[in-house]
N, C-alpha and C positions, 0 to 999 in steps of 0.2 A: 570329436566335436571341436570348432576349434573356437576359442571362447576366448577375447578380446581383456587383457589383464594389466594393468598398468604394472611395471618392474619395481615400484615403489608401494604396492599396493598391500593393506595391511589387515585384510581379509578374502576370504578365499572366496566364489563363488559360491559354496555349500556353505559358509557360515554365516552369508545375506540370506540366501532363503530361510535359516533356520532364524535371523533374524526379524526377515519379513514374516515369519508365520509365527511367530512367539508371542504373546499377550503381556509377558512380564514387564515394568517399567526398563525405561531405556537406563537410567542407570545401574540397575542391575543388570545389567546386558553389558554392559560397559566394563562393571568388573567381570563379568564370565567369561568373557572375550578379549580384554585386554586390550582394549579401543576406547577411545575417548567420545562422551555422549555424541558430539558433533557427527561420528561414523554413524551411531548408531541409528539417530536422525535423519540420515541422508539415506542409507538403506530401504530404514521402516517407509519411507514414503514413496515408494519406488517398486515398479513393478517386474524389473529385471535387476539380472545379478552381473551382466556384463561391464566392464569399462568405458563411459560415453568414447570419445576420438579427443584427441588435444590437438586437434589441428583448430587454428583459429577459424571463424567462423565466416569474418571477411577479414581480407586479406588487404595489411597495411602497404596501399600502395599509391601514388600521387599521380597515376593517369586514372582516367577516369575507363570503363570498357567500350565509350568511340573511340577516344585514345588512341587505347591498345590496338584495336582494329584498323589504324591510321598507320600506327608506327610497324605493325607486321607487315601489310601492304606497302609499306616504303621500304620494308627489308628485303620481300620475296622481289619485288617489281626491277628496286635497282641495287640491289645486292651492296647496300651501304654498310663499311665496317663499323665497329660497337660506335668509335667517338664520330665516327662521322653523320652518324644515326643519331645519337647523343646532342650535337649540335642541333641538326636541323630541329628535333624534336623540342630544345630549349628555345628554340628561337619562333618556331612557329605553335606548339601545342602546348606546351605545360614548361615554362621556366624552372620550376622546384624540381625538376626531375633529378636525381642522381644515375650515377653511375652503373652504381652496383644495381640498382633499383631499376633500369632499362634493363640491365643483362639479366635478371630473373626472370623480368614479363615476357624476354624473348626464347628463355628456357622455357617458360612455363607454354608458353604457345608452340614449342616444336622447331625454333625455328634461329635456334644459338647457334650452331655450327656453320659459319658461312661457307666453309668448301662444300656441305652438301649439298647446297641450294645452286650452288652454280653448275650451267651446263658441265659435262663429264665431257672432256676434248674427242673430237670425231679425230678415230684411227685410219691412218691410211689402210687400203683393204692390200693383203695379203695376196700378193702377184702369185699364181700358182701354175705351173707349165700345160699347155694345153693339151687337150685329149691326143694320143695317137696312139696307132698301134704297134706291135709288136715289129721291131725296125730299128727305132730310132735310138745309137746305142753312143753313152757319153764315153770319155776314155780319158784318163789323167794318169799320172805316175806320181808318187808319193818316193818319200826319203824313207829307208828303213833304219836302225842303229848299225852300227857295226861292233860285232861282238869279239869275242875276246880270243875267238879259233879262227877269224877272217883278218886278212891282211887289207881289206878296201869293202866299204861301203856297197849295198847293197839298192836294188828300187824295187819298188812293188809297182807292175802297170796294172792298172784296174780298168775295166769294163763294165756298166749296167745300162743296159737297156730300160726306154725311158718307161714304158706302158707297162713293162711285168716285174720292175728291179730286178733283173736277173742279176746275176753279177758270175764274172770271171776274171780272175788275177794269176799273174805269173811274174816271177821272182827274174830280176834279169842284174849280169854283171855292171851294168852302166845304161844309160838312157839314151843310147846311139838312134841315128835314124835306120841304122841296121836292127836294133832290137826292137823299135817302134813296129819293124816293119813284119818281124816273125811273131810279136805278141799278134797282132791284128790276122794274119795268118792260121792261128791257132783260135783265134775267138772266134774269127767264119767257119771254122770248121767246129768247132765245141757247141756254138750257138744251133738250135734246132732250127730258129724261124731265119728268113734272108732277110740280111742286113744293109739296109735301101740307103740310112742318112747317119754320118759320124761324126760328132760333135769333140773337139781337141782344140788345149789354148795354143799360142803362139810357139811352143817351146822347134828348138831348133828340132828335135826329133820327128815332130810331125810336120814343120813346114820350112821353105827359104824364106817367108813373106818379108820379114827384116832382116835378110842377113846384108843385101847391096842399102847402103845408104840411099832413106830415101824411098824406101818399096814398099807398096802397102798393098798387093795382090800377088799371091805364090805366082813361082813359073810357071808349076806343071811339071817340071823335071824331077823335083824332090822322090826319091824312092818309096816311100809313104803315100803320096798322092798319085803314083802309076799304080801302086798295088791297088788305091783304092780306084783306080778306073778300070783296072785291069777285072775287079770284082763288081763291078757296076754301082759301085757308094759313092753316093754325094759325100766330101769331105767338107765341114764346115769350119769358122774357123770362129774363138769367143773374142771380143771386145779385147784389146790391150789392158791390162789394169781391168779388166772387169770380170775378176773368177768368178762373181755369183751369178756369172750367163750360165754356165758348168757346175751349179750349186748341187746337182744331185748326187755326182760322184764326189763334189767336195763332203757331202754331208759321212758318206759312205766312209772316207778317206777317216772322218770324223770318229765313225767309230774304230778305225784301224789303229790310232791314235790312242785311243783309250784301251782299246785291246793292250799296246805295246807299254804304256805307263802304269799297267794293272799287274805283267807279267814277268817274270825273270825267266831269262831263255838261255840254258845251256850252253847252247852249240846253235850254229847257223841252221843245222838240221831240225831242231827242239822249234826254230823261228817258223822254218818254211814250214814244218807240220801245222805249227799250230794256226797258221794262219788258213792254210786250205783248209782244216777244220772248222774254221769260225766260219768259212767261205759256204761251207757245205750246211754248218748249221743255219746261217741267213738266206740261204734258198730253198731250203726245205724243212724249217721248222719254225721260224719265226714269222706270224702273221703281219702283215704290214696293215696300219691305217687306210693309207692309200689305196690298196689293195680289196676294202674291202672285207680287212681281217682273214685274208687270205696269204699264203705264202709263196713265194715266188714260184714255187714249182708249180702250187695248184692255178695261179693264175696263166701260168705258160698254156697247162691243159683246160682252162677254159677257152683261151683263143683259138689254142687250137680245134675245137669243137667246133665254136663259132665261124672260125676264117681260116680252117684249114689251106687256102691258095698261100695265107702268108710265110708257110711254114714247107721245108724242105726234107725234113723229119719229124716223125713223133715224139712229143718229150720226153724223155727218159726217168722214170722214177729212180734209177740207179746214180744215189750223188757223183758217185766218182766220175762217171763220162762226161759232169757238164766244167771240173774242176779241176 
């Protein structure tokens, strides 16, 4: 039960009642109890044993309740700060008004905090790559460390396809347009579905387009872009200065990064394992949002159900052939 008791209070609720029901004069009650007649008085004429509320009854305040209903409607309408509200209201409603004395009416009406009350800023919407299918595959190359059994720096090229996140990566001595051109070799042939359109930035490996002062469209001769005619892929190429065209391998790249800051690697060897393992874990075991809370593999073998034409072979549940 829960029974309202002042913290100062100098009878129990059972020793009112037994007050209320007792016949004896109040001064004998007074000594039995060890309360002073004025308790015992205030009890005996009382038909509960609870504590009234000490909250005042009305409330010492100097707007009147059109006032308040004026001065709220001036807050919510034009989101005036305390003294700017404080002003208007001395000058046109109530001059006695204080300070302290407006900021309570505005607490008390819900409506003190002026960052609530104002609109929440509209976020720009979240640009997200549009649907396609199984094809369209990004490609970047990432710095590796260089560890302490290697004489020279090392790259990681990466591949993921935009519709399934596939991913596939190969370790290469240097970022030549000769290794550009055997990783992408390796990924048409690793890749189950065919690979229509390839998205790569500016770097010398995958294009000339700035090497002649002055160029802003490849030749055509670059080694990289014969292979990729030579396999029938649209090569594309990202904005200058604009890697989040390529955001999805950068994100990728992202966890690569955190993989190599989490771990201490041996030997060059202890590097290249562990990354094809993380390679194998993120295609076949880790569900993507994106995806559908599915994982790279199983969404390869959804398309493949669906649009079997896309595809050149069946996907392989065995990680090691696509890595």
């Amino acid at each position: 039960m829960n029974i309202k008791l002042h913290k100062n209070a100098t009878t129990t609720p059972r020793i009112r009642a037994l007050i209320q029901a007792s016949d004896a004069p109040m001064t004998a009650l007074a000594r039995r109890f060890g309360v002073g007649v004025e308790t015992i008085a205030r009890w005996k004429h009382r038909d509960f044993v609870e504590d009234r509320s000490h909250t005042a009854h009305r409330l010492q305040t100097t707007l009147t309740p059109g006032q308040e209903v004026i001065v709220v409607y001036l807050r919510k309408t034009l989101l005036l700060s305390l003294d700017d509200l404080l002003a208007v209201t001395r000058e046109f409603l109530c001059a006695e008004v204080s300070r302290s004395g407006l900021d309570r009416c505005l607490r008390r009406h819900g409506v003190g905090n002026l960052r609530q009350l104002r609109p929440a800023p509209a976020k720009a919407p979240v640009k997200t790559f549009k649907d396609y299918v199984p094809g369209f595959v990004h490609v970047d190359v990432k710095y590796l460390p260089q560890l302490a059994d290697e004489d020279r720096r090392r790259y990681l090229f990466v591949a993921i396809d935009r519709a399934t996140r596939w991913v596939y990566v190969a370790l290469k001595p240097d970022k030549s347009a000769r290794a550009a051109k055997a990783f992408l070799t390796a990924v048409a042939k690793a890749a189950p579905f065919r690979i229509t359109t390839l998205l790569t930035d500016n770097g010398t490996e995958f294009t000339d387009r700035f090497v002649t002062a002055g160029e802003r469209t490849p030749t055509g001769q670059h080694v990289f872009d014969q292979l990729c005619a030579a396999l029938g892929i649209e090569h594309r190429l990202t904005r200058p200065r604009r890697p989040q065209t390529n955001g999805m391998v950068e994100r990728f790249n992202g966890r690569i990064a955190d993989l190599l800051r989490t771990h201490h690697f041996r030997s060059r060897d202890d590097l290249e394992q562990t990354l094809h393992r993380y390679v194998t874990l993120y295609n076949h075991h880790l569900p993507q949002q994106a995806l559908n809370a599915q994982t790279p593999a199983q969404a390869l073998h959804s398309w493949h159900q669906s649009h079997p034409e896309l595809f050149h072979r069946r996907p392989s549940n065995r990680p090691g052939r696509d890595s």
